[in-house]
N, C-alpha and C positions, 0 to 999 in steps of 0.2 A: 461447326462449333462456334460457342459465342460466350464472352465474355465483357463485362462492364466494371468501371470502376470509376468510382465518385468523392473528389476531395471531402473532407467534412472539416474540419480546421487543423491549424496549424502542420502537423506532416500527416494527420490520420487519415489513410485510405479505408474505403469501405468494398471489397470486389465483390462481383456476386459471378456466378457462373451460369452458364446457357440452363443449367438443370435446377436449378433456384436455390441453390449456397451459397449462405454469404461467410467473409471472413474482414476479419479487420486488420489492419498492415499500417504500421506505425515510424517512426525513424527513431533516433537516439536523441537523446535532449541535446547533442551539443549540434543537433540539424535540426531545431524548434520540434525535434517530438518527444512524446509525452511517455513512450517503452509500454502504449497500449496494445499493441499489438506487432506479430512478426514482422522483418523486413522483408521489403518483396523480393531482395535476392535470396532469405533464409526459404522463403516461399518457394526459390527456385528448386533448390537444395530439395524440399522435402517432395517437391513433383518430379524429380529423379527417383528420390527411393520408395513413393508411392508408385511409379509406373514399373519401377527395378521389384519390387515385393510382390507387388501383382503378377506379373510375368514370372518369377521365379514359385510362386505359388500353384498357378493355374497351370506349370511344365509340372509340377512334382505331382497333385492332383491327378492330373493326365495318365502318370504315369505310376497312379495306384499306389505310393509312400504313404504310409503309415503320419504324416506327417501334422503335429501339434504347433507349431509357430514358426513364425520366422518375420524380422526384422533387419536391419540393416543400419550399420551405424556409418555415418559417411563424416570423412573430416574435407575440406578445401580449402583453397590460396589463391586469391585474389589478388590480380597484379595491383603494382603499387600505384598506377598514374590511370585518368580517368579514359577511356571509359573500365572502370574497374571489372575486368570481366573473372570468369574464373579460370584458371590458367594448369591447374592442378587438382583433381578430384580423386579420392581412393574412397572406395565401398567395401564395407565388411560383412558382411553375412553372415547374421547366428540363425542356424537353420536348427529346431527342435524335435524330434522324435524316435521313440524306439523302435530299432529293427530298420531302421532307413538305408538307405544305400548310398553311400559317400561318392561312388560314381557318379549315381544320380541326382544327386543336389549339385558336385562340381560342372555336370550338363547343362543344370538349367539355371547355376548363377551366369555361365557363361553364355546359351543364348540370350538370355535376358541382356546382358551387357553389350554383345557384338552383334546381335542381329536385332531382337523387340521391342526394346526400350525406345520410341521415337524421342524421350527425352535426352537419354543419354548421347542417342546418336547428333542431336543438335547443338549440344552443351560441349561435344568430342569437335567441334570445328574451332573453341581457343583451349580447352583445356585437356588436358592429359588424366584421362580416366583408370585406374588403375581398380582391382577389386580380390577381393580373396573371402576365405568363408569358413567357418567351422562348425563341424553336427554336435551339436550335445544331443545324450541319447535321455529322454525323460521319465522321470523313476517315478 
């Protein structure tokens, strides 16, 4: 896997990924950026619940859920002194569809969390990952 990432001025990054995406990653004006784009810890943030959705998707799939959406809303806490790592992370999971099996989505938010997710389990060496989930059933 391969990744690059290229200043462009003041705090704007430009990343591109080994598969040809790019994304732009920005700071806050009171660190000379400009709030054109995510910070690359928010960046972190969302390739946990892109790898956590994925995985909690392709268990339910698997296992034949009638299954319409699913998301995940993630809140975290940043310690206060540098290197500001994250120290505390909870995952929420809104898992969508009728007829599903509440078993089966609390299965696969948890392997996704404790065994699949290679993000979580990298980000789980400063912070404290916590998660929980709810089925709405879709009318």
């Amino acid at each position: 896997m391969q990744a690059k990432v290229t200043w462009q001025e003041a705090a704007r990054l430009v990343g591109e990924t080994g598969s040809g995406y790019r994304v732009v990653m920005d700071g806050p004006p009171e660190a000379g950026g400009t709030n054109a784009g995510a910070r690359p810890t928010e960046m972190v943030l969302l390739g946990l619940g892109g790898c956590s959705v994925f995985d909690v998707v392709h268990i339910l799939r698997r296992g034949r859920q009638p299954l319409a959406g699913c998301e995940v809303e993630i809140d975290a806490e940043r310690a206060d002194t540098d290197p500001r790592v994250f120290t505390r992370i909870h995952m929420h999971f809104i898992v969508r569809g009728a007829g599903m099996s509440g078993k089966q989505v609390g299965r696969a938010v948890a392997l996704s969390a404790e065994k699949y997710c290679s993000v979580a389990r990298m980000l789980a060496s400063t912070a404290t990952i916590t998660h929980d989930w709810e089925l709405r059933s879709e009318d």
